[in-house]
C-alpha positions in Angstrom: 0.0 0.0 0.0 1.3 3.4 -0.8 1.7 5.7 2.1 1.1 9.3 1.5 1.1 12.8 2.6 -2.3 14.0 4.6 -2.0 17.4 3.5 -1.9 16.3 0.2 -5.1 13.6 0.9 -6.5 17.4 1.7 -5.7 18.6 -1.2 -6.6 15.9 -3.2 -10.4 16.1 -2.1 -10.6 19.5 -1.4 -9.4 20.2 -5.1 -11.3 16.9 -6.6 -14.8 18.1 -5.1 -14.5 21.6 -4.2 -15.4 23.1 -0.7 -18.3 24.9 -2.2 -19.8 22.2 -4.3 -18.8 18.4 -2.3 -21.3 17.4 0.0 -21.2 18.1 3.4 -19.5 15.4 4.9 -17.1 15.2 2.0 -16.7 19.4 3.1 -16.0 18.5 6.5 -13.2 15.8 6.2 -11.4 18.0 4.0 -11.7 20.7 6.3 -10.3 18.7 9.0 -7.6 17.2 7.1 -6.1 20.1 5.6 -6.4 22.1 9.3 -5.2 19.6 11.3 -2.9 17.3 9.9 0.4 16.3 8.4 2.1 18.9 11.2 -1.6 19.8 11.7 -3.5 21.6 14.3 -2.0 25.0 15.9 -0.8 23.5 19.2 -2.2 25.1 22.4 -0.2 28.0 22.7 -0.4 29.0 19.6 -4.6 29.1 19.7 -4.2 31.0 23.7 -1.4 33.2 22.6 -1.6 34.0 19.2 -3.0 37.3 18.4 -5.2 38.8 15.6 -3.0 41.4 14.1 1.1 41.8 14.3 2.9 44.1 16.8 6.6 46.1 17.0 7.6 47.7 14.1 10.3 47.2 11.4 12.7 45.0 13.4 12.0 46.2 17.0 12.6 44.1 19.7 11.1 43.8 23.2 11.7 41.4 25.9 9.5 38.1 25.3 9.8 37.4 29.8 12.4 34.8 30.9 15.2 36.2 28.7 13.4 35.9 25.6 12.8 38.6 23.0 10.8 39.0 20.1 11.3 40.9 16.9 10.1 41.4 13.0 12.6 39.9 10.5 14.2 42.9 9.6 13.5 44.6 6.0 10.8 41.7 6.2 9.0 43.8 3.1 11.8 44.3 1.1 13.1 40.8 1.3 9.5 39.4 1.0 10.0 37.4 4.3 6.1 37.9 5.1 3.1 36.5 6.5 -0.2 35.9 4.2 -1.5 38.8 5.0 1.8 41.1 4.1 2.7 41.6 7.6 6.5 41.3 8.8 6.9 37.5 10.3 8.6 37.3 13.6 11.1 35.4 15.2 11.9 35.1 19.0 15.0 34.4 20.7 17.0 33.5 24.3 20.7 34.0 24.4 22.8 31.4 25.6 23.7 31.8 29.0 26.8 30.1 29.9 30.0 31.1 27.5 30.4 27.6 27.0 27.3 27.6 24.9 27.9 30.7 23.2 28.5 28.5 20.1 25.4 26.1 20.4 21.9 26.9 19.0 18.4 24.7 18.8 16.6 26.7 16.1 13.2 25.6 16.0 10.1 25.7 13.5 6.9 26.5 14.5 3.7 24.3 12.8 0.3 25.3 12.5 -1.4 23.8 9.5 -1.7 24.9 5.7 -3.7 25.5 3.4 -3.3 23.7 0.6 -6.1 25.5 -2.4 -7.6 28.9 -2.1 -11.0 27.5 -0.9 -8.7 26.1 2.6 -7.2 29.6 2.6 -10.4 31.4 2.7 -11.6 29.0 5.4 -8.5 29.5 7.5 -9.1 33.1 7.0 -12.6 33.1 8.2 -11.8 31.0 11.4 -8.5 31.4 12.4 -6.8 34.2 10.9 -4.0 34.3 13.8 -2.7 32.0 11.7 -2.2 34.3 9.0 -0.6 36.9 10.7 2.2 37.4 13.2 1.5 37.4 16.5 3.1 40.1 18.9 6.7 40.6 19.6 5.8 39.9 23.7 4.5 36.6 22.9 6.8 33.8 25.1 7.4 30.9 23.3 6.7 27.4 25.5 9.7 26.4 27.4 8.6 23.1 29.3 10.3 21.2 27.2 13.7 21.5 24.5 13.5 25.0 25.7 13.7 24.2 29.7 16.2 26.5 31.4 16.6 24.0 34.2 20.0 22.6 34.0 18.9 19.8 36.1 16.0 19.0 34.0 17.8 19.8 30.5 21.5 19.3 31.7 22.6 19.2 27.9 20.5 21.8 26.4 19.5 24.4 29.5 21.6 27.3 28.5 21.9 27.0 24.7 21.0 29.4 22.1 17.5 29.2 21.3 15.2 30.4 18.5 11.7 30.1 17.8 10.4 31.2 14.1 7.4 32.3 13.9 4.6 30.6 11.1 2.2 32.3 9.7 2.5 31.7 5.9 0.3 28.6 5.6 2.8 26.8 3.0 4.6 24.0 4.9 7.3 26.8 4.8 8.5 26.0 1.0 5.9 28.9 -0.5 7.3 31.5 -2.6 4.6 33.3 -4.2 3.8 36.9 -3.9 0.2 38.1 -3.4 -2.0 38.3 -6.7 -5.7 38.2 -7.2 -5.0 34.8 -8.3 -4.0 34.1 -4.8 -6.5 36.0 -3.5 -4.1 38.4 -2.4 -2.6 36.4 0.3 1.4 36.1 0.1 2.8 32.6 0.6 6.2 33.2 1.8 7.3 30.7 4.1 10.6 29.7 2.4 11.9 33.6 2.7 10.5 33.9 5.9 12.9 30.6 7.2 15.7 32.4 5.2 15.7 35.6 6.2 15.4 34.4 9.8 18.7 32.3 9.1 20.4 35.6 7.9 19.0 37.6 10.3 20.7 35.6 13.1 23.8 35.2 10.7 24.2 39.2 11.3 22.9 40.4 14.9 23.6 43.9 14.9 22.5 45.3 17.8 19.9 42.8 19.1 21.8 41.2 21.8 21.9 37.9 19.9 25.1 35.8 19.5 26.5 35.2 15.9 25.1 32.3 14.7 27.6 31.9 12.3 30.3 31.3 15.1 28.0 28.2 15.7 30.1 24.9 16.3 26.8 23.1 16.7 22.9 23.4 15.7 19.3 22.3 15.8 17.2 22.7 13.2 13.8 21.7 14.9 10.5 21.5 13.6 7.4 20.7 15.5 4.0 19.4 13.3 3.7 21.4 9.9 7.0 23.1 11.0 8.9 19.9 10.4 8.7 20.5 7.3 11.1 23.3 7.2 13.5 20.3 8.5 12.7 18.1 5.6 12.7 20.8 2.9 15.9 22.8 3.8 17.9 21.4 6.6 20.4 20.3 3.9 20.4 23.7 2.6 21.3 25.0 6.0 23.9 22.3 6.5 25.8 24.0 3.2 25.5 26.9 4.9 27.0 26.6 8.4 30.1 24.3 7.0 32.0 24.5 10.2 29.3 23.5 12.1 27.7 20.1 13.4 24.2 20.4 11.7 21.2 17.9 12.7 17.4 18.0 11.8 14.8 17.2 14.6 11.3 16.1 12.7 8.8 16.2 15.4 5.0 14.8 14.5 5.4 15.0 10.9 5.9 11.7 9.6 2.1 9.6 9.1 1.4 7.3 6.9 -2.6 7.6 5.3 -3.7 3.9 5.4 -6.8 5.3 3.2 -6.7 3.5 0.0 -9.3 5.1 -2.5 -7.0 8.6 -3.0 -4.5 7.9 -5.0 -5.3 9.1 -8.8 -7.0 12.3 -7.0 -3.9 13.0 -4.6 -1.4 13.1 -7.4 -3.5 15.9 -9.6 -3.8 17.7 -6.3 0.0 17.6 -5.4 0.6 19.3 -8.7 -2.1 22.1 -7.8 -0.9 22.6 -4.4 2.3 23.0 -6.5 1.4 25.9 -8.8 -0.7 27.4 -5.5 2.2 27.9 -3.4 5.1 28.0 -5.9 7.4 26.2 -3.0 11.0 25.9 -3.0 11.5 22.8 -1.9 14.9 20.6 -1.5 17.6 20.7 -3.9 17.9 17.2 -4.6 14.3 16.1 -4.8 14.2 19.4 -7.1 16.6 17.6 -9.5 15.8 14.2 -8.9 12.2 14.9 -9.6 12.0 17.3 -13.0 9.2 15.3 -14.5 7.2 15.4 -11.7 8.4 18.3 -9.3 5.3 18.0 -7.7 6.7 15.0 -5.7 8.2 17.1 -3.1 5.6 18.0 -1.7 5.2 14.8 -1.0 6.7 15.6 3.0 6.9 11.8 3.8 9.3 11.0 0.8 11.4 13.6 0.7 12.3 12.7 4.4 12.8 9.2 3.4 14.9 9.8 0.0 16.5 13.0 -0.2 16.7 14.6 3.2 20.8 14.1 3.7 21.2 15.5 6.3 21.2 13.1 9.7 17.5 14.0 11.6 15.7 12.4 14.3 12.2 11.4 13.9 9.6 11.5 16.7 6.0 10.3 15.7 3.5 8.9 17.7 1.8 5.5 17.0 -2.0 7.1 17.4 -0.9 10.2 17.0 -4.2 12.4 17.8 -4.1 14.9 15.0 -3.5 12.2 12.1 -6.1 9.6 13.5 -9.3 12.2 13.9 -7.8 13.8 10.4 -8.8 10.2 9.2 -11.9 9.5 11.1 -10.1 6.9 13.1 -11.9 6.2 15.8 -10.0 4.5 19.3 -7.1 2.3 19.3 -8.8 -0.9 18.8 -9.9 -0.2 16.0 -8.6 -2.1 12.4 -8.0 1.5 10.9 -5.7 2.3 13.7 -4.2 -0.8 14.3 -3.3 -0.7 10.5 -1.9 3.0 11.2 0.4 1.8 14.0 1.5 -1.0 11.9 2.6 1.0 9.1 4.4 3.6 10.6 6.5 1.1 12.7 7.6 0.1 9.1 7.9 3.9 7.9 10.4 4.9 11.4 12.4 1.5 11.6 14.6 2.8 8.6 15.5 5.6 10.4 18.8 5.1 13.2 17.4 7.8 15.5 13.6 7.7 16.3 11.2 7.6 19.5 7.9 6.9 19.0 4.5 6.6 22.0 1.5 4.9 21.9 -0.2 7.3 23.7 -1.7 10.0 21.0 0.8 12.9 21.2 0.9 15.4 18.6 4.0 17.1 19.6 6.1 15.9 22.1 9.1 18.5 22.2 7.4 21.8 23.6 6.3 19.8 26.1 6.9 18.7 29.8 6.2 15.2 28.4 9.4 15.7 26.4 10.9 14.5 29.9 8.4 12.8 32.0 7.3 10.0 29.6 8.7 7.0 30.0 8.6 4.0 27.2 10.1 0.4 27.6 12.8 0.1 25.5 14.7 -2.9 23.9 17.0 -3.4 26.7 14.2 -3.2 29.8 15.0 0.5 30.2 12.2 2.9 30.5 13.4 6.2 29.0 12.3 9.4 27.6 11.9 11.5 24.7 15.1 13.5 26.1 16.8 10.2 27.2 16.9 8.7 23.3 17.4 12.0 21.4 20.3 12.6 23.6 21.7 9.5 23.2 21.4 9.7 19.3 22.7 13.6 19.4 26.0 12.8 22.1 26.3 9.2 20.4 26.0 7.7 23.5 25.9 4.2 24.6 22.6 3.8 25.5 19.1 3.0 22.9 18.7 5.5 19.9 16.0 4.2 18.4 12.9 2.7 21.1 9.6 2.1 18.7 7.5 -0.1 21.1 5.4 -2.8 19.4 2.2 -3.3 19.6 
């Protein structure tokens, strides 16, 4: 069975049926799907904290509380690095605070859903349109879990560098396509917006940031639809921090959709989501794919076939978001059974993976990041933390723990 992308089971119906003329329940489960999945729903915080319209002005920064700060990318307009709406995105950041780790960074990708056809857009527009802008510059990113300060919670990680992009151009982060009346006059700028971020910490100027690149050692971390960012450039920022230890982290984006009536519909919708977005998307699936380009938006393959660079892959067996996206219904159930089964397949090629059975979407911003335990090979309980580490610091103990069902 062929294992596919749940945006792109979004955009195939959504684009096979239209919003405006499926029926209902046809309506709905596109709706869902392209909302909620594939690095899916906004997260908590992002729903309590996210504003309606941007704040700060051209590059401005303010303290975010805790030692964070927010500001605009800077020139945001000029270099194009904007929301849907044609606000400035934002980025926010904590300085490292030990001079041992003035060198280290985690620089992590926020998710939040896309929109994968203009009748999605308008949608999104109607009921969430936080999602579409930036929030304000005094937003505080979560910090319970890669981001903990404690250094006896987070001994490795507690006084790196840390930065959280904003995302609020509703294009996986790959879109580069400026705002027309064929777009409805929404921008889709996520790849500029995750470059101009890069640049903008390449060259602090007077923000109070560290030079990222003096950086001996970096994160690239995506959570849900941020993950994405990982799969589609981490290989361009590898060539760009040469001196540098570079590593992806792909958090709650990798689900299989054991649906099996989608496929001729899926592929003519990849190739509209395509022309929609204009994405840049990774070199090499770029030039391994000039028949079909449309491929790599496949997020799922790419990963598996030309993401170079080494990244860790944390998915869930029942994985909330993915399961309701595909009206799977309880853990007993043949449809989710066949889920789990499939993506224990998808993560065992992987050498660094941790994977739960208990229906997280999102495990790093969380406290659960730390405090939940799985069984691994060996008899050891560990952790999200416990594995990744292991995998990062090549240590002795598991770096892949997939329980079985």
């Amino acid at each position: 069975m062929r294992t596919v992308s749940l945006v792109a089971v979004a955009a195939v119906l959504a684009m096979s049926f239209g919003c405006d003329r499926a029926p209902k329940k046809i309506a709905k489960k596109v709706e869902k799907i392209a909302g909620n999945v594939d690095g899916g729903s906004p997260d908590k915080a992002q729903k309590d904290k996210k504003p309606k319209s941007g704040g700060g002005k051209g590059g401005a920064s303010t303290g975010g509380g805790d030692g964070w700060q927010g500001a605009q990318i800077r020139d945001a307009k000029s270099r194009k690095a904007v929301c849907n709406n044609g606000d400035p995105a934002v980025m926010f950041w904590e300085r490292a605070s030990s001079a041992a780790a003035k060198d280290k960074w985690i620089v992590y990708f926020k998710g939040g859903g896309t929109c994968p056809n203009l009748d999605l857009c308008k949608k999104r527009w109607k009921d969430q349109p936080g999602l579409m802008k930036p929030p304000k510059v005094t937003m505080k990113p979560d910090t319970e879990g890669m981001f903990n300060a404690s250094k006896s919670l987070n001994p490795e990680f507690h006084d790196w560098n840390k930065v959280y992009v904003d995302y609020c151009s509703s294009d996986g982060w790959v879109g580069d396509r400026a705002a027309s009346k064929e777009t409805n006059d929404w921008h889709f700028r996520g790849y500029r917006i995750a470059m101009a971020a890069i640049e903008d910490l390449q060259d602090p100027k007077d923000s109070g940031r560290n030079d990222l690149d003096d950086a001996d050692e970096i994160i690239f971390w995506g959570a849900s639809v941020g993950s994405h960012a990982i799969k589609h450039h981490v290989d361009r920022f590898a060539g760009m921090f040469s001196k540098a230890r570079v590593v992806g982290l792909n958090d709650s984006a990798y689900a299989p959709v054991v649906v099996d009536s989608m496929e001729t519909a899926r592929i003519a919708n990849l190739k509209t989501a395509y022309e929609l977005h204009a994405p840049v998307v990774d070199d090499s699936c770029k030039a391994g794919e000039k028949k079909n380009p449309w491929k790599c938006l496949d997020w799922e393959y790419v990963l598996d076939k030309y993401t170079s660079t080494p990244t860790f892959v944390y998915m869930d067996q029942f994985d909330s978001t993915s399961l309701k996206a595909q009206q799977i219904k309880g853990k007993e159930s043949k449809d989710a059974k066949k889920f789990q089964k499939t993506l224990i397949g998808m993560l065992d090629k992987h050498d660094g993976v941790f994977s739960t059975q208990e229906g997280i979407h999102v495990i790093g911003t969380k406290s659960k990041y730390f405090n939940l335990k799985v069984k691994a090979g060996d008899g050891q309980k560990l952790s999200m933390h416990d594995v990744f580490t292991n995998w990062y610091f090549d240590r002795s103990g598991p770096k892949k723990v997939i329980p079985k069902p």
